[in-house]
C-alpha positions as CSV (number, residue, x, y, z in Angstrom):
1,X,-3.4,-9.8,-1.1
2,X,-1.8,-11.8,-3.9
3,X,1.9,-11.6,-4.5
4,X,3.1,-12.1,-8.3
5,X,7.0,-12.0,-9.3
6,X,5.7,-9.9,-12.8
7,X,3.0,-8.3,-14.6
8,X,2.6,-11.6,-16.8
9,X,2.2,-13.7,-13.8
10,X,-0.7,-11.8,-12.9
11,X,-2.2,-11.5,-16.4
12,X,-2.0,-15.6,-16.6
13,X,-3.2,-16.2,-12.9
14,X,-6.6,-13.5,-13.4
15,X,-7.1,-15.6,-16.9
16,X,-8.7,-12.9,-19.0
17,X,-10.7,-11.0,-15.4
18,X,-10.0,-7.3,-14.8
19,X,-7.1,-6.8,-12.7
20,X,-8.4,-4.6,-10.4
21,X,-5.7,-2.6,-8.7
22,X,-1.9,-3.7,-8.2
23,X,1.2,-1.8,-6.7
24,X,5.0,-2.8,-6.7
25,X,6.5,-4.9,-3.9
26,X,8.9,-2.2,-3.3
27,X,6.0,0.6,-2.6
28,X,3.6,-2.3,-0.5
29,X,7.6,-2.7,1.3
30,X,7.5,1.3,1.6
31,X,4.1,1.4,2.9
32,X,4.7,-1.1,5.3
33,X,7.5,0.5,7.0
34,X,6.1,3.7,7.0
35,X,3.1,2.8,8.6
36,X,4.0,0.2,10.9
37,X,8.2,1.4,11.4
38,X,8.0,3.4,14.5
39,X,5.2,0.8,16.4
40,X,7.8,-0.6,18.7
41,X,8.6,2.5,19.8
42,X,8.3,3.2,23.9
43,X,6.7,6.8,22.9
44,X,4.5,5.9,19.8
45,X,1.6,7.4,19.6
46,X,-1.2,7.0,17.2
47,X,-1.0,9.3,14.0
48,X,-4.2,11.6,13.1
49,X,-5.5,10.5,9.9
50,X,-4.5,13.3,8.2
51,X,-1.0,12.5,9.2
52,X,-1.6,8.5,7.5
53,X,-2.9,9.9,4.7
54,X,-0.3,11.7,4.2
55,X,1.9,8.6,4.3
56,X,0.0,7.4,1.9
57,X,0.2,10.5,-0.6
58,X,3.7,10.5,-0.1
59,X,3.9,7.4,-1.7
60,X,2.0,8.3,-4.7
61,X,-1.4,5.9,-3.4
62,X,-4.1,8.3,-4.4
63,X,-7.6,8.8,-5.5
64,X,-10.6,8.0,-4.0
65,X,-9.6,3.8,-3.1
66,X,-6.7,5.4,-1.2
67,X,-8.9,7.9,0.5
68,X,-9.1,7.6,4.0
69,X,-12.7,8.1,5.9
């Protein structure tokens, strides 16, 4: 994982490669508390998949690289 401040930071750092895929720092921050928020907790328990990829749906990560097996 590669953090850039804009889009024309990565543009200049891949020098002409294919970007690939790239989400906002503010979704990655969403993801992360989502997933990781309530691991501290006395009574956490592990989530079903269906119930992670639902996290991840919520937050508009879709299609098949988002897909969990």
């Amino acid at each position: 994982m590669n953090l850039f401040r804009s889009e024309e930071h990565i543009t200049a750092w891949l020098g002409g490669r294919n970007p690939g895929m790239t989400i906002s720092i503010s979704t990655l921050s969403a993801l992360a508390h989502a997933w990781w928020g309530d691991r501290l907790d006395p009574a956490w328990q592990p989530r079903s998949k269906e119930k992670n990829q639902a996290i991840l749906d919520s937050l508009g990560l879709t299609g098949p690289r988002w897909a969990l097996a």
